[in-house]
C-alpha positions in Angstrom: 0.0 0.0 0.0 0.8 3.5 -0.7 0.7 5.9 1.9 2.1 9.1 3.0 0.6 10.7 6.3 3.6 12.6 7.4 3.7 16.0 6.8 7.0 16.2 5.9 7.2 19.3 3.1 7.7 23.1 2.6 4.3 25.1 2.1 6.2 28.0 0.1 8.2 25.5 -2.3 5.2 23.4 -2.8 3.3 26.5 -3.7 6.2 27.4 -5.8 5.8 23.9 -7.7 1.9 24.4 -8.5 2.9 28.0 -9.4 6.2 27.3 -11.9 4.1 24.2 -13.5 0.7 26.6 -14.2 3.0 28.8 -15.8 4.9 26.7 -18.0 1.9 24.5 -18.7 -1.0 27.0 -18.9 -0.1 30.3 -19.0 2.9 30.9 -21.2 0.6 28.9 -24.3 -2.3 30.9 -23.5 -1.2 34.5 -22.2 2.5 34.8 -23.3 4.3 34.7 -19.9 6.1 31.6 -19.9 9.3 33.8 -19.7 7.8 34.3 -16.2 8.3 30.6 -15.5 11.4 29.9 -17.7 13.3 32.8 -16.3 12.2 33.6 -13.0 10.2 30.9 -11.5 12.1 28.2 -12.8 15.9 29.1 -12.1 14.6 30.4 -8.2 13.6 26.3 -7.7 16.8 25.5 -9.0 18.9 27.3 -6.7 16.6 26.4 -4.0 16.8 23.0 -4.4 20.6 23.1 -4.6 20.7 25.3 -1.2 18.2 22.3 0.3 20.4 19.6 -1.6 23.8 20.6 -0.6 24.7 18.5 2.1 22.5 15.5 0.3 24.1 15.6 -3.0 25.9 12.4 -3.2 22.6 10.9 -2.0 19.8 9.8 -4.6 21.2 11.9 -7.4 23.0 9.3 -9.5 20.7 9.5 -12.6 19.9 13.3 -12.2 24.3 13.1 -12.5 24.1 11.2 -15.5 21.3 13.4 -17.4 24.1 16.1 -16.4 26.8 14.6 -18.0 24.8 13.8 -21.4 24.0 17.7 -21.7 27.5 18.4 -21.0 28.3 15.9 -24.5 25.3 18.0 -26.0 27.7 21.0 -26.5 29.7 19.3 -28.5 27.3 20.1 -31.1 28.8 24.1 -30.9 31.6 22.2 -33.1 29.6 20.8 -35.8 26.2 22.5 -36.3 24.4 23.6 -39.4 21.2 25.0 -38.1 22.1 27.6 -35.2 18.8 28.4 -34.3 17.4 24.7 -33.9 20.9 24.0 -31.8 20.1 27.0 -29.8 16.3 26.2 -29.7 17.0 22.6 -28.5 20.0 23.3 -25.7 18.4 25.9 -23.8 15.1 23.7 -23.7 17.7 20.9 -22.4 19.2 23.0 -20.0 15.4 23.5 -18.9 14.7 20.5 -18.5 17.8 19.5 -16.3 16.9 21.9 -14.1 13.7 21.2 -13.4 14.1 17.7 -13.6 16.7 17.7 -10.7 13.8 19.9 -8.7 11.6 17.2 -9.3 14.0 14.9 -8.2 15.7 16.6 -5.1 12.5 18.0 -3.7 11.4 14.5 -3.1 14.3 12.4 -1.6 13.8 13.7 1.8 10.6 15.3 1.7 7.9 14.9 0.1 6.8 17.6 -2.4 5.5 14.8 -4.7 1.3 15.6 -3.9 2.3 19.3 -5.1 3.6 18.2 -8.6 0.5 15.6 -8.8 -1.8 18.1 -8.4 -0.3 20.5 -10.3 -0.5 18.4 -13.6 -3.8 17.7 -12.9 -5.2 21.4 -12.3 -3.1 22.2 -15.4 -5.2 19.5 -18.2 -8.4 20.7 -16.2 -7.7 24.5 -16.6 -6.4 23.7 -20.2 -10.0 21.8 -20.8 -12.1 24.7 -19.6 -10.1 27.4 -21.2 -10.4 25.4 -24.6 -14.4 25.6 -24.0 -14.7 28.9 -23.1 -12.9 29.7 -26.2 -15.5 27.3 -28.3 -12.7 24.9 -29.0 -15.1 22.3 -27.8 -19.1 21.8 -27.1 -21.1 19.2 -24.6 -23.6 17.2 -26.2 -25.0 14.1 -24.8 -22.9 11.9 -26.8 -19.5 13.5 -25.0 -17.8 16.5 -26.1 -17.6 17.5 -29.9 -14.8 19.7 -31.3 -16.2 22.6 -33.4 -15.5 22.4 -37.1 -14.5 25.1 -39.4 -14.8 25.4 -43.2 -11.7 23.4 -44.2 -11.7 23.4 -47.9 -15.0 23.7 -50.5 -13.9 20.1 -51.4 -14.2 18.3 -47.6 -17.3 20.8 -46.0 -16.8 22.0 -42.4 -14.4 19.4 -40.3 -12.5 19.5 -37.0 -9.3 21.3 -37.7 -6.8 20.1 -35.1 -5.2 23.8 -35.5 -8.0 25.4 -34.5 -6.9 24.9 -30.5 -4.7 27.2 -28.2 -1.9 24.4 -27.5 -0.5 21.8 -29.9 -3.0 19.2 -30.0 -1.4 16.0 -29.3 0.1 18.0 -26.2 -3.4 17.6 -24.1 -2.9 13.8 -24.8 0.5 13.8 -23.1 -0.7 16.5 -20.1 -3.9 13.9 -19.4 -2.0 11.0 -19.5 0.3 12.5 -16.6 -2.4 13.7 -15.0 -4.1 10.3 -15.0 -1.5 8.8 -13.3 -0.9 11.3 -10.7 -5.1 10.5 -10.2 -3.6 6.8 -9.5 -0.8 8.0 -7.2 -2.9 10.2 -5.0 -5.9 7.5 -4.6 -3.2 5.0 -3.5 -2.3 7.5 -1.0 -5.3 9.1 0.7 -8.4 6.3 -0.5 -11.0 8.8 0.1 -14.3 9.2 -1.1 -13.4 12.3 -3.1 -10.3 11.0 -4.6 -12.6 8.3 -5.7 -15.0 10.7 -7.3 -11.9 12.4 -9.3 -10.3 8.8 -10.1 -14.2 7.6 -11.9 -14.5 10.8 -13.1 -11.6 12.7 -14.7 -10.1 9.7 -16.4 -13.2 10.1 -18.4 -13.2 13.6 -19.0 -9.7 13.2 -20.6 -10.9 10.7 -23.0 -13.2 12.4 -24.1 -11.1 15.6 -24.6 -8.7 13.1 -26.7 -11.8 12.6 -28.9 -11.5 16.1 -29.7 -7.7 16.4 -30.3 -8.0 13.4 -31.7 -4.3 12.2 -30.6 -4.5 8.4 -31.5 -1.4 7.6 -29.0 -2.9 9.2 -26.3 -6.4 7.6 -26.2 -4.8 4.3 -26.3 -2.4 4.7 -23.4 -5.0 6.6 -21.7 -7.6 3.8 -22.4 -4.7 0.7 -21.7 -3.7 2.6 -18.0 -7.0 3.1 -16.8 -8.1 -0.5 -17.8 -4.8 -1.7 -15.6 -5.2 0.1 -13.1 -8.4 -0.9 -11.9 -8.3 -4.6 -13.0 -4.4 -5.2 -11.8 -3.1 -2.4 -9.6 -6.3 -1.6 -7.5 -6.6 -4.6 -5.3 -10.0 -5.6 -3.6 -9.0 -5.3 0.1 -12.7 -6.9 1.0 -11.8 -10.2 2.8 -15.2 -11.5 2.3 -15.3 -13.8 -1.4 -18.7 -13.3 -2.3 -17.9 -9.2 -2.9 -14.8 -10.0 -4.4 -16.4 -11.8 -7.0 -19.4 -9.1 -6.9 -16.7 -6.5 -7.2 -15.0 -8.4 -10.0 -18.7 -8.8 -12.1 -19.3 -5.2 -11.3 -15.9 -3.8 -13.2 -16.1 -6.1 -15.7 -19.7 -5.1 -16.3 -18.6 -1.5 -16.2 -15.5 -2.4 -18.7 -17.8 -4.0 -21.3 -20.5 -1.3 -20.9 -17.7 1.4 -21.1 -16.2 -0.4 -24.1 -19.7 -0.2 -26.2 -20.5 3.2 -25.3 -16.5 4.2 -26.8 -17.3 2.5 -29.9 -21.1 4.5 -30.3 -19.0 7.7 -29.5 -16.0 6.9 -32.1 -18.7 6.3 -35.1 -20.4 9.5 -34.8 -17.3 11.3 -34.1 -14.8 13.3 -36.3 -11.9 11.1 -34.9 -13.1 7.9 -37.5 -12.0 9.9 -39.6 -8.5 10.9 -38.6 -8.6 6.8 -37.6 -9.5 6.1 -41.4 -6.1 8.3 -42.2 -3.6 6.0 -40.1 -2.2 4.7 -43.3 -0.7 7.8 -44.5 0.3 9.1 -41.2 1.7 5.7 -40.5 3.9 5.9 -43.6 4.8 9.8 -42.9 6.4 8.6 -39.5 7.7 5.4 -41.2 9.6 8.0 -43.5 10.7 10.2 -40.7 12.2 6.8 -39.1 13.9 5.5 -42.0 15.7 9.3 -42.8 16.4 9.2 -39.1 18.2 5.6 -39.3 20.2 7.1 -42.5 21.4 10.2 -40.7 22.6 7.7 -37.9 24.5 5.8 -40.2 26.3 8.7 -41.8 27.5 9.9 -38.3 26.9 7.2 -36.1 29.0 8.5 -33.3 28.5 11.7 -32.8 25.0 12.5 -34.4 24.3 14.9 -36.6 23.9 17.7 -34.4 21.4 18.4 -31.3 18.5 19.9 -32.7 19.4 19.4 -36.2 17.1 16.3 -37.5 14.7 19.3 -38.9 17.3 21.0 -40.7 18.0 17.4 -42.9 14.5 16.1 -43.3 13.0 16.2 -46.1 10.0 17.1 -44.7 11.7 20.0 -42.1 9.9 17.9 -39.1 11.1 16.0 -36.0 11.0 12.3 -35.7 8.5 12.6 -33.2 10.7 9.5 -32.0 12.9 9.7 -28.9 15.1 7.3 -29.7 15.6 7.4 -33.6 15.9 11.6 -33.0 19.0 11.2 -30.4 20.7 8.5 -32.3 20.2 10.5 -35.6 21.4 14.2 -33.9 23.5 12.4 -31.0 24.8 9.9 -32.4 25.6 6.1 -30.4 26.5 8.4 -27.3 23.8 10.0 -27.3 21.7 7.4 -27.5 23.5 5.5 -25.0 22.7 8.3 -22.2 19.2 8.2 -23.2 18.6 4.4 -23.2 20.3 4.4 -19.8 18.5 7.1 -18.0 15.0 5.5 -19.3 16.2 1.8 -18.8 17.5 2.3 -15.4 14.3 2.9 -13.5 12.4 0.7 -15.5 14.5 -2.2 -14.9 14.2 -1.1 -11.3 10.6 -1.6 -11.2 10.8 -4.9 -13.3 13.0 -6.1 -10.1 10.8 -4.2 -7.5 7.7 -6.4 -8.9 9.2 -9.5 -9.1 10.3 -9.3 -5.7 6.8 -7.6 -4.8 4.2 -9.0 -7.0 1.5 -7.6 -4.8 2.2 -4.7 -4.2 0.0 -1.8 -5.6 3.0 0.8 -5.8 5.2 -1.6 -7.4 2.9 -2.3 -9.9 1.9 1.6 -10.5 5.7 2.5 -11.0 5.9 -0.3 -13.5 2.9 0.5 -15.3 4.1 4.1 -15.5 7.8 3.5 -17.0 6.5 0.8 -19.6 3.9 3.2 -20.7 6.5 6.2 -20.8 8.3 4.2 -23.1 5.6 3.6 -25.4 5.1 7.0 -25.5 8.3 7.7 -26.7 8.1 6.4 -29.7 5.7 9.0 -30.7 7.2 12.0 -29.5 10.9 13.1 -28.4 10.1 13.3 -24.4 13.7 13.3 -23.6 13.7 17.3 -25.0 10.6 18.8 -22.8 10.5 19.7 -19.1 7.0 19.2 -18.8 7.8 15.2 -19.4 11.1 14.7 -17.9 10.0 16.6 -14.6 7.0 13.8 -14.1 9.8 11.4 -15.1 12.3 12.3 -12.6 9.0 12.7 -10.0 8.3 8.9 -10.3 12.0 8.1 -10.0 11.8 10.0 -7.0 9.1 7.9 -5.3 10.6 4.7 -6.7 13.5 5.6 -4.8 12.0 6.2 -1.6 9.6 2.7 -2.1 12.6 0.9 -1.8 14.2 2.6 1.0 11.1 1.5 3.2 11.0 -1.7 1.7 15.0 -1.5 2.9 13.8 0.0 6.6 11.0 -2.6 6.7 13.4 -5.8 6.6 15.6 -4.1 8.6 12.9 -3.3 11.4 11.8 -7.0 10.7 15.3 -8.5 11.7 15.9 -6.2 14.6 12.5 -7.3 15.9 13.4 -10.7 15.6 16.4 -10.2 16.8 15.2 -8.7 20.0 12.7 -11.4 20.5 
């Protein structure tokens, strides 16, 4: 079980958290102040986590170290680049995103700042939502929300144009899908009635907003997490076997119910048809990939360049692959930092649920890193704050799940011991 009754956290830094993750999340897209955040906010929970993390440096900071020491091998790009602006674009959004990723990890070793990011992330896709249909991005109807459609072309009538919204579409995907799993973190923890009301209802909310972004990735994993979690991460605590097997006929009666009414909703919706255009986007990507391999192989050490994949497509796009983009601009280096820093944790978890089958954090860590790595092969995570922050957040509270599972068999010998 998850749990975490001990006040043990800063009031000021954890406002500081929800305040520095609006910002970047909400209102630099929307009101152009995300300077605010990227310049001020940001850099003042840097040097306050170093203050609170200097005599706790060589503790818990081993893959923060190595994400370090792969940005300092990013500047050897200074001494080969061909695009200046992408190079510059792409290094001072890295250097971003070691920063806060060390905040998220830091702030949580030793205290526990973890509830402040989860609920920042999740006020962040809700905000996002409303915002969106105040604007008249989006309508209720009683089939679930519809995206409004503009006159695309004489030729196709009025459709959804995914350009009509204030953020990049696919982004509200990738925002709900944290925010889902902080849902999951924070029911483990408190187990409350209104943390059960968000967990029933939200997850739905974001699905159906992925209906109107129509982001194909992101209503899978949203669909595939919520379906584990409550069939093998939420364990029936109910002793009785009658309302186990009640509870089991009632989620699988919800599940199949659930699963009809998502297949009513995706006929009469405008994301068939995006669905019905998975061949040529498939083939797009596929492209993207293969010029991605070739640029590997014509510098397979070095790369091509950080942020310089643009610059040599042919179609001046990014992979939207994490790991064909650093092999192709990094080079086997590169790549090696990157397949490290993911495969670390997530091998950590593999091990923590072997050795803990049952346990519902265990399994929620595990869940979380496989996913992230699904999710990476649709979009270069490894270059955003936003994602790396809730990466380094979970590796934080990995980290501290095995220090009690540590102190517990400790406790456990000295007990016996003393008996």
């Amino acid at each position: 079980m998850y749990t975490n009754t001990k006040k043990n956290y800063s009031i000021g830094i954890g406002l500081l958290i929800l305040v520095n993750l609006l910002f970047l999340m909400v209102g630099g897209p929307f009101f152009g102040i995300q300077s605010v955040g990227t310049y001020v906010l940001l850099p003042t929970m840097f040097l306050i986590t170093i203050v609170r993390d200097r005599f706790t440096w060589d503790q818990g900071n081993f893959l923060i170290k190595v994400f370090a020491v792969y940005w300092l091998y990013s500047l050897v790009t200074v001494f080969y680049y061909v695009d200046l602006k992408g190079m510059i674009r792409d290094l001072s959004g890295l250097t971003g995103t070691l920063f806060a990723s060390y905040c998220a990890l830091a702030l949580n070793k030793r205290q526990d700042h973890e509830n402040f990011y989860h609920w920042g992330y999740i006020l962040a896709i809700v905000l996002l939502i409303a915002i969106e249909f105040l604007n008249g991005t989006f309508y209720v109807t009683a089939a679930g929300f519809q995206g409004a459609e503009v006159m695309i072309s004489p030729e196709t009538g009025p459709r959804l144009d995914r350009g009509i919204f204030l953020h990049n579409a696919n982004a509200y995907s990738y925002y709900s899908f944290f925010a889902n799993i902080s849902l999951f973190y924070l029911y483990l923890n408190y187990r409350n009635k209104f943390m059960f009301f968000l967990l029933v209802t939200l997850p739905v909310v974001f699905i159906l907003f992925t209906f109107v972004t129509q982001s194909r990735s992101g209503l899978f994993l949203l669909i595939f997490s919520n379906v584990v979690f409550w069939i093998f991460i939420n364990r029936n605590r109910n002793k009785n076997p009658l309302m186990k097997i009640g509870r089991f006929l009632v989620l699988i009666s919800v599940i199949v119910f659930a699963a009809i009414r998502f297949i009513t909703i995706l006929e009469n919706s405008e994301f068939i048809n995006r669905m019905s255009t998975t061949e040529g986007s498939t083939v797009e990507r596929g492209n993207l990939i293969k010029e991605g391999i070739d640029m590997f192989l014509d510098a397979p050490i070095f790369g091509i360049g950080l942020g310089q994949f643009s610059h040599y497509s042919s179609t001046r796009q990014f992979s939207h692959n994490s790991f064909v983009e650093i092999l192709a601009e990094q080079g086997f280096i590169g790549g090696f930092f990157l397949m490290f820093i993911f495969g670390f944790p997530t091998l950590k978890s593999i091990k923590n649920l072997f050795y803990n089958p049952g346990n519902e954090l265990a399994r929620l860590n595990f869940l979380f890193f496989l996913a992230f790595l699904l999710f990476n092969n649709v979009y270069v995570f490894y270059k955003f704050s936003f994602s790396m922050t809730y990466f380094f957040l979970i590796v934080a509270i990995q980290n501290k799940y095995e220090k009690s599972l540590v102190y517990n068999n400790n406790q456990y010998i000295v007990d016996n011991y003393v008996q």
